[in-house]
VEXSE-470681 format. One record per residue: residue in one letter; chain; z, x, y of N, C-alpha, C in turn. Coordinates in nm, 2 decimals, padded with zeros to 4 digits. Layout:
   code   unit       nZ       nX       nY      caZ      caX      caY       cZ       cX       cY
      a      A        Z        X        Y        Z        X        Y        Z        X        Y
...
END
This chain:
   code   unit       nZ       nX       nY      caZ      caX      caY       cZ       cX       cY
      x      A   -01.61    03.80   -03.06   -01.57    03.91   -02.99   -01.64    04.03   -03.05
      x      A   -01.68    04.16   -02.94   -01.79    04.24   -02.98   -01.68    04.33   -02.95
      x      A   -01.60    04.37   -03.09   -01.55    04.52   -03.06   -01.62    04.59   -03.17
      x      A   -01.64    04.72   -03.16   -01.67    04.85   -03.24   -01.55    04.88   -03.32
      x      A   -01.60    04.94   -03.41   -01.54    05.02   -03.50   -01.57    05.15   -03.58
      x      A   -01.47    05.20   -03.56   -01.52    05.35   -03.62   -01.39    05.41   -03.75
      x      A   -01.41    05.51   -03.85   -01.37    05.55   -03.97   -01.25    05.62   -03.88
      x      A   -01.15    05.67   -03.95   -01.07    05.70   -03.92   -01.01    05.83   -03.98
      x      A   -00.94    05.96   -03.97   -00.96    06.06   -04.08   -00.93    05.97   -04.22
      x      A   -00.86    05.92   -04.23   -00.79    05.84   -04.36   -00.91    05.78   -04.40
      x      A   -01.02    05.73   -04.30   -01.11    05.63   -04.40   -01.28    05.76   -04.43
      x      A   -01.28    05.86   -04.31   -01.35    05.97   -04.37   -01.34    06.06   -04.53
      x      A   -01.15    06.07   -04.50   -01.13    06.14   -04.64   -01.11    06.06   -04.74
      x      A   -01.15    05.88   -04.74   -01.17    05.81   -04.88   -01.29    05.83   -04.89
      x      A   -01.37    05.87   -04.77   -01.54    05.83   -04.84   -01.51    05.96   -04.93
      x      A   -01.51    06.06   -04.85   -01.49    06.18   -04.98   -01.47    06.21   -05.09
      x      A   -01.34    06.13   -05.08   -01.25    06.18   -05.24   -01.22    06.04   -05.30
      x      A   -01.30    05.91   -05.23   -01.23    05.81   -05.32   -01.14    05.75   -05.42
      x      A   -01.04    05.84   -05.31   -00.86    05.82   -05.40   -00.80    05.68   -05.42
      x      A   -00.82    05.60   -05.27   -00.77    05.47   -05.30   -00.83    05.37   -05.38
      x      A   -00.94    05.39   -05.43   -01.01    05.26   -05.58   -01.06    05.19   -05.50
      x      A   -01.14    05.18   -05.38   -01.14    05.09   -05.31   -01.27    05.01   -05.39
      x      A   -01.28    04.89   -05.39   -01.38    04.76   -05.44   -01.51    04.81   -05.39
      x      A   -01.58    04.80   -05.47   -01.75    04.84   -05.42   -01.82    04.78   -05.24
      x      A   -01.69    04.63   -05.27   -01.77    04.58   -05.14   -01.73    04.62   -05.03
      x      A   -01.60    04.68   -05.03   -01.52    04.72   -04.90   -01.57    04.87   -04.89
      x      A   -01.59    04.94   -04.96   -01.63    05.05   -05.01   -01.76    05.04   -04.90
      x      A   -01.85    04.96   -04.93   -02.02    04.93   -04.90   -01.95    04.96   -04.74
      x      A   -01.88    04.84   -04.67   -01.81    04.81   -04.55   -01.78    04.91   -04.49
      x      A   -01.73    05.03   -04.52   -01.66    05.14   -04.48   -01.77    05.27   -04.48
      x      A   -01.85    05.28   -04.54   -01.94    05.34   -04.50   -02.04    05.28   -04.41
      x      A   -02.03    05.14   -04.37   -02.15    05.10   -04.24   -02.05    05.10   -04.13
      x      A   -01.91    05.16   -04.14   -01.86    05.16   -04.01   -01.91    05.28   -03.94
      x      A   -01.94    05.26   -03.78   -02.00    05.40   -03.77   -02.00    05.46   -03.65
      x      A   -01.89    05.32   -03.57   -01.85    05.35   -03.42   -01.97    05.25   -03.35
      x      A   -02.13    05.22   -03.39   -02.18    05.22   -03.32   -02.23    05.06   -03.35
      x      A   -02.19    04.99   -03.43   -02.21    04.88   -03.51   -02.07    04.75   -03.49
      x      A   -02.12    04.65   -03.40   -01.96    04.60   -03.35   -01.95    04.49   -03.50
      x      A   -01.82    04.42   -03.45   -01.80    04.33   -03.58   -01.86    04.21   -03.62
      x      A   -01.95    04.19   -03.54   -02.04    04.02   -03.56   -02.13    04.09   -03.63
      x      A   -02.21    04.22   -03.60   -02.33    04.30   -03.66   -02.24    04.31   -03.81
      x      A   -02.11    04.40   -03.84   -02.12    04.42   -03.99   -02.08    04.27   -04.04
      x      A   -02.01    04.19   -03.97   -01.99    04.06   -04.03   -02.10    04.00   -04.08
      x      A   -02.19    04.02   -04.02   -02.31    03.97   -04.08   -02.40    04.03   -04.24
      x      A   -02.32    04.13   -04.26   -02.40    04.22   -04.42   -02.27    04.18   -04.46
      x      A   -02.17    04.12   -04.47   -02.12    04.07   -04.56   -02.14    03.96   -04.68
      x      A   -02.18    03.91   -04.64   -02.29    03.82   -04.78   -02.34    03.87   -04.84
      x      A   -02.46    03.97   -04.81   -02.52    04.08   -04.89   -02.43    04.14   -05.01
      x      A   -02.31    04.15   -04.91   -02.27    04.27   -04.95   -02.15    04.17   -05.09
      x      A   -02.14    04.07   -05.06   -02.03    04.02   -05.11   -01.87    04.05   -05.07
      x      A   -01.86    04.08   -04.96   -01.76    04.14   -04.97   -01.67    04.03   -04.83
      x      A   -01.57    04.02   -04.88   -01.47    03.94   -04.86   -01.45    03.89   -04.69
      x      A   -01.43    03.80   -04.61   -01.41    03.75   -04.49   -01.35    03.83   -04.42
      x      A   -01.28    03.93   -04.49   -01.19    04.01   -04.40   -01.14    04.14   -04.41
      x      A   -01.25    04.17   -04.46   -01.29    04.30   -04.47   -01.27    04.39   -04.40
      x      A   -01.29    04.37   -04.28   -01.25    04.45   -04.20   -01.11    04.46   -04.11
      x      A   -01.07    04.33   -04.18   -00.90    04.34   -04.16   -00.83    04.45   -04.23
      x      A   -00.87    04.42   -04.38   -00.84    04.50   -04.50   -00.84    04.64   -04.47
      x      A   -00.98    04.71   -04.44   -00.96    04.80   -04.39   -00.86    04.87   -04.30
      x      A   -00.88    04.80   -04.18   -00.79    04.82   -04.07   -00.63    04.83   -04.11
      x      A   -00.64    04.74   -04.22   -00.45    04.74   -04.26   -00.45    04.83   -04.34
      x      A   -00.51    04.94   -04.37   -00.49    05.02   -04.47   -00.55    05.15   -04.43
      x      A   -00.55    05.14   -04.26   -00.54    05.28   -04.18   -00.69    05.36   -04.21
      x      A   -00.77    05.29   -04.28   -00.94    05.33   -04.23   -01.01    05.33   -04.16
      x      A   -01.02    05.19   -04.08   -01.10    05.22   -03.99   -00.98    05.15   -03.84
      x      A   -01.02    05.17   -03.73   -01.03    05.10   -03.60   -01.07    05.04   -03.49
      x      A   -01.02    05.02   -03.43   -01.07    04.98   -03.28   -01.12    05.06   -03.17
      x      A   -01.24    05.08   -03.15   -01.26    05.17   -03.06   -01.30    05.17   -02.94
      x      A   -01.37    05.06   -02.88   -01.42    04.99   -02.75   -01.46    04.84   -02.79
      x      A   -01.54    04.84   -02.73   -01.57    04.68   -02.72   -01.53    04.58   -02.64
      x      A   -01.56    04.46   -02.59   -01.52    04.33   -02.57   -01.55    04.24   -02.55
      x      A   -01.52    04.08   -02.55   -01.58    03.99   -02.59   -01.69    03.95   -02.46
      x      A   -01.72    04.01   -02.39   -01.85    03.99   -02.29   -01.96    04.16   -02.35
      x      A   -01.95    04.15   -02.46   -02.03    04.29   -02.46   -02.20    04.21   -02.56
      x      A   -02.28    04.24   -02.53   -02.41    04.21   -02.54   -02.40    04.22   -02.72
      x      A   -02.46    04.12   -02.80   -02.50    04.15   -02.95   -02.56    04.25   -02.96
      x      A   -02.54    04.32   -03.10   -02.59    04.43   -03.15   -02.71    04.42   -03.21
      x      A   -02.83    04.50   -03.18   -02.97    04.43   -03.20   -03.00    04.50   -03.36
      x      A   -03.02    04.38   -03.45   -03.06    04.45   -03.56   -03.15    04.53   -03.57
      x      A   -03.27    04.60   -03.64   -03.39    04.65   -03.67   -03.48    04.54   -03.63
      x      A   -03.47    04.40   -03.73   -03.53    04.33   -03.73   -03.55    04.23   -03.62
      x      A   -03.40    04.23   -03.55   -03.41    04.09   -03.46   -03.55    04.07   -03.36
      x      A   -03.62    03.96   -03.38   -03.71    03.87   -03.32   -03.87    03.95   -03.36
      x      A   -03.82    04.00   -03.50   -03.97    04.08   -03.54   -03.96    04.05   -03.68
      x      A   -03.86    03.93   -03.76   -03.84    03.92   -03.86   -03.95    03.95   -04.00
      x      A   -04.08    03.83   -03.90   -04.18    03.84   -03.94   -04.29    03.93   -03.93
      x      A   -04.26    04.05   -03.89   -04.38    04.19   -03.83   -04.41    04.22   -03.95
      x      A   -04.52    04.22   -04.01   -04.57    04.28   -04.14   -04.55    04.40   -04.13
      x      A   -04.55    04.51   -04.02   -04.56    04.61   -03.94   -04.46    04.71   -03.98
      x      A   -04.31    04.58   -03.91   -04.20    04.58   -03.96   -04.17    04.64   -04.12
      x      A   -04.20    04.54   -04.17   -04.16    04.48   -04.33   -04.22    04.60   -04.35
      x      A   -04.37    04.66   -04.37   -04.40    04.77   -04.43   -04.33    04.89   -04.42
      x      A   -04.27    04.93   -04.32   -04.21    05.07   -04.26   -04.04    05.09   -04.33
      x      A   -04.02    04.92   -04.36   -03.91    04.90   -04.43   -03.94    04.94   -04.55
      x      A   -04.02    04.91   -04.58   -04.05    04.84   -04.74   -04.05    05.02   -04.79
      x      A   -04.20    05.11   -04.73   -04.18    05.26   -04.75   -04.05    05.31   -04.75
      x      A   -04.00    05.32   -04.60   -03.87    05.39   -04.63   -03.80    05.33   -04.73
      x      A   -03.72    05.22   -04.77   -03.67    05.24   -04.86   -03.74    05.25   -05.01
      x      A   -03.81    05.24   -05.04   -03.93    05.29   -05.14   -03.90    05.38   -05.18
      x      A   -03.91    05.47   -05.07   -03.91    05.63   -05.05   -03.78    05.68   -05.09
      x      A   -03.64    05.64   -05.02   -03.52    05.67   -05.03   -03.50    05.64   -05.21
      x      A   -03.56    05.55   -05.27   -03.52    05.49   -05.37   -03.53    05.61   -05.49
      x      A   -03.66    05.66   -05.45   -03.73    05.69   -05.53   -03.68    05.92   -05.52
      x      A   -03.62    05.94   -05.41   -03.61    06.05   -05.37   -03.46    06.04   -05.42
      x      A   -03.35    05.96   -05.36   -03.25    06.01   -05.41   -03.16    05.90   -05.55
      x      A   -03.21    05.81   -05.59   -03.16    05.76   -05.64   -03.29    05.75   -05.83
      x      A   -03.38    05.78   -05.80   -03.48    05.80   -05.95   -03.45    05.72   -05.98
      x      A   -03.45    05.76   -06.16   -03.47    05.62   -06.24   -03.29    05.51   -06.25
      x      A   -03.21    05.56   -06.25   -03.12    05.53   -06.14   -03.12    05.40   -06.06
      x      A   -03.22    05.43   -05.96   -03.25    05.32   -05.90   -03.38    05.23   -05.92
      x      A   -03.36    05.19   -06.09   -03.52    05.06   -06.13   -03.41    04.96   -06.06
      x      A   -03.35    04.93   -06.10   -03.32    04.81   -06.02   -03.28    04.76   -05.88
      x      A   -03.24    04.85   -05.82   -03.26    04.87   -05.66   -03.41    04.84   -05.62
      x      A   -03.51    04.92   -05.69   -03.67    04.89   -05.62   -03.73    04.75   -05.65
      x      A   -03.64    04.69   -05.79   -03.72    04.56   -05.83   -03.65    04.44   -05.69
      x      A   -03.53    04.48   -05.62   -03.44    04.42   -05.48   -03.54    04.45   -05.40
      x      A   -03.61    04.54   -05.40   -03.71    04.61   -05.27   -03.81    04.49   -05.30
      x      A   -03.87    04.50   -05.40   -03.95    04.44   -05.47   -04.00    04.29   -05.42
      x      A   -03.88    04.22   -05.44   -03.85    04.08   -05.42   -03.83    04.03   -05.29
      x      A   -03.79    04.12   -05.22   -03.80    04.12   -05.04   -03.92    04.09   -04.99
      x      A   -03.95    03.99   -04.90   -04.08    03.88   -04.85   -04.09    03.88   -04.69
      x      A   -03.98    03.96   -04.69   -03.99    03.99   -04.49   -03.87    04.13   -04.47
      x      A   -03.93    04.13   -04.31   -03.87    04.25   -04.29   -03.62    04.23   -04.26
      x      A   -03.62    04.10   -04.23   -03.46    04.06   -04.25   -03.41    04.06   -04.41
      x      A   -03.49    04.02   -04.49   -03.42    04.06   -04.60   -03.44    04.20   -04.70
      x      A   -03.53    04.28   -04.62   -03.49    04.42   -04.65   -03.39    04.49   -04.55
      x      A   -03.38    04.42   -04.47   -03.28    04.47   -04.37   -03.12    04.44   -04.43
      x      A   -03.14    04.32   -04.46   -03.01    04.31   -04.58   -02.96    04.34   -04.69
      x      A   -03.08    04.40   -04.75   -03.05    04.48   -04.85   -03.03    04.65   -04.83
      x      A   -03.06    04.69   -04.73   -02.98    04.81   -04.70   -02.88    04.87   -04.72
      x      A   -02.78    04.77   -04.69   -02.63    04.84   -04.72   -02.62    04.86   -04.85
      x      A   -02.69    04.78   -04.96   -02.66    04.83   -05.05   -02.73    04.91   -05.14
      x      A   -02.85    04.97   -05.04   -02.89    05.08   -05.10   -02.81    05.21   -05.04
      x      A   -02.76    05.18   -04.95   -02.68    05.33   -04.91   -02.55    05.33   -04.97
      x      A   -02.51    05.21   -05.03   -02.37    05.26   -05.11   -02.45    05.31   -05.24
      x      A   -02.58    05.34   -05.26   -02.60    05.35   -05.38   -02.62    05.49   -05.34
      x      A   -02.68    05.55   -05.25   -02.75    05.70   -05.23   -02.56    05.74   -05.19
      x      A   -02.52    05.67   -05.12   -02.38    05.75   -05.08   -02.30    05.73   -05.22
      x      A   -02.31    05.64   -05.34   -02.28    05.77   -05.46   -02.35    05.82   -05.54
      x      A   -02.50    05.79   -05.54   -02.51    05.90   -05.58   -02.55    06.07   -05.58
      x      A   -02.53    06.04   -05.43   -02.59    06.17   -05.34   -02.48    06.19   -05.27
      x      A   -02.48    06.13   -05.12   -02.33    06.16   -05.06   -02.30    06.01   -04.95
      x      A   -02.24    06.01   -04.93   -02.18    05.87   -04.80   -02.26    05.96   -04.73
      x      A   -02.28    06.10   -04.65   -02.32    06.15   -04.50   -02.47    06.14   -04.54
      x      A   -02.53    06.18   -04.67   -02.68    06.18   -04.67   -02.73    06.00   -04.64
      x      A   -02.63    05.92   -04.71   -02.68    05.79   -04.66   -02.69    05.79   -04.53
      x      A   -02.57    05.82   -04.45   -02.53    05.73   -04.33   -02.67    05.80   -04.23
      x      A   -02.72    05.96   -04.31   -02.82    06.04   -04.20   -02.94    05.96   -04.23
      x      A   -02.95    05.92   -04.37   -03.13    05.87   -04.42   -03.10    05.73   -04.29
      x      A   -03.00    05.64   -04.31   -03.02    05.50   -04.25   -03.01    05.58   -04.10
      x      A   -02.96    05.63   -04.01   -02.98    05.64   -03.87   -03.10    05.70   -03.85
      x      A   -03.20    05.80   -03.93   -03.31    05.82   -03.91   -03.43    05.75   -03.95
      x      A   -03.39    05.65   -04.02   -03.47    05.52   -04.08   -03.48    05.42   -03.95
      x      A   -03.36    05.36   -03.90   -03.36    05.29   -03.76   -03.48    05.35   -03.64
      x      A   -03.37    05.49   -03.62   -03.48    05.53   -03.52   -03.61    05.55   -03.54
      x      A   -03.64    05.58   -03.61   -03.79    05.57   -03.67   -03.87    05.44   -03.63
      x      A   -03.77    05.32   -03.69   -03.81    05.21   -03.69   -03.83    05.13   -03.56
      x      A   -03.73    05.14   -03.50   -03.65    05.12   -03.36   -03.76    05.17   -03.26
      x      A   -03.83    05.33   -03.25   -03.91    05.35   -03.18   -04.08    05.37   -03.20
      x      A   -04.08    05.31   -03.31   -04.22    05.22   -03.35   -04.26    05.09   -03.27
      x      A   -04.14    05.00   -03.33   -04.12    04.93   -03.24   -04.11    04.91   -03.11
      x      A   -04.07    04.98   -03.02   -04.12    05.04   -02.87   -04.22    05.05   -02.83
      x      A   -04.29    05.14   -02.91   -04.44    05.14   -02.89   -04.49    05.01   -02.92
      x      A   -04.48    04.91   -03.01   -04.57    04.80   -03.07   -04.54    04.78   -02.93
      x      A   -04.41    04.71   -02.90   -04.40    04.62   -02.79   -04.46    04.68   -02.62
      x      A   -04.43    04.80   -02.64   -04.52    04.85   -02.47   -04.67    04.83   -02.49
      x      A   -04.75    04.85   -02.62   -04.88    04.86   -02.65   -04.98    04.73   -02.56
END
């Protein structure tokens, strides 16, 4: 089933003030909610992310995030990567941006995040490692400067891609 989900004031004012202690991985989960991202797409960075089967139950039982459209005839959510896994093209524009991100808002901070960059050998498993560079820039910068670097990282990427494929 392809429903959406989006933050809720209660799950906006935890990114903020992270009053409820939430676990790093639900934590990760709750900042990639974003309205525009259905639940097979974040179900799927759950591995990455480590974070628990039902995550987004959890959330939802604890008045963060919801239900906001969707349904089960609604088309998959197209990753960055999907059916370009292998684009060197790809992989490179990943590999900079987060490079870049790493290096701008996370410094030395982030040696171990770049050596994750590092070890990545296509463009899907830098794609998976994303979420958890933006739980890293969303503390140590802000959740909104992540959530802006990753939607202008996409588009960027997303309309590269456009052009590769009209070319």
């Amino acid at each position: 089933m392809a429903l959406l989900h989006a933050k809720t004031a209660a799950g906006r004012q935890e990114i903020e003030d992270r009053s409820r202690r939430l676990p790093a991985a639900l934590r990760s989960i709750l900042l990639m909610v974003d309205g525009h991202r259905d639940d097979t797409e974040l179900r799927g960075l759950f591995e990455g992310l480590r974070a628990p089967p039902d995550a987004l139950e959890q959330l939802a039982a604890q008045g963060l995030i919801e239900v906001i459209g969707g349904s089960a005839e609604s088309a998959p959510a197209r990753g960055i990567s999907t059916g370009r896994e292998q684009d060197p093209a790809l992989y490179q524009q990943l590999y900079d941006a987060m490079s870049e991100a790493v290096r701008r808002h996370l410094g030395l901070k982030g040696y171990f995040m770049q050596l994750k960059i590092e070890r990545c050998t296509d463009a899907l498993a830098l794609e998976r490692l994303c979420p958890e560079l933006l739980a890293a820039v969303g503390k140590a910068r802000s959740p909104a400067l992540a959530q802006r670097w990753w939607q202008e990282t996409q588009s960027a990427v997303l309309n590269a891609g456009d052009e590769v494929v009209q070319a």
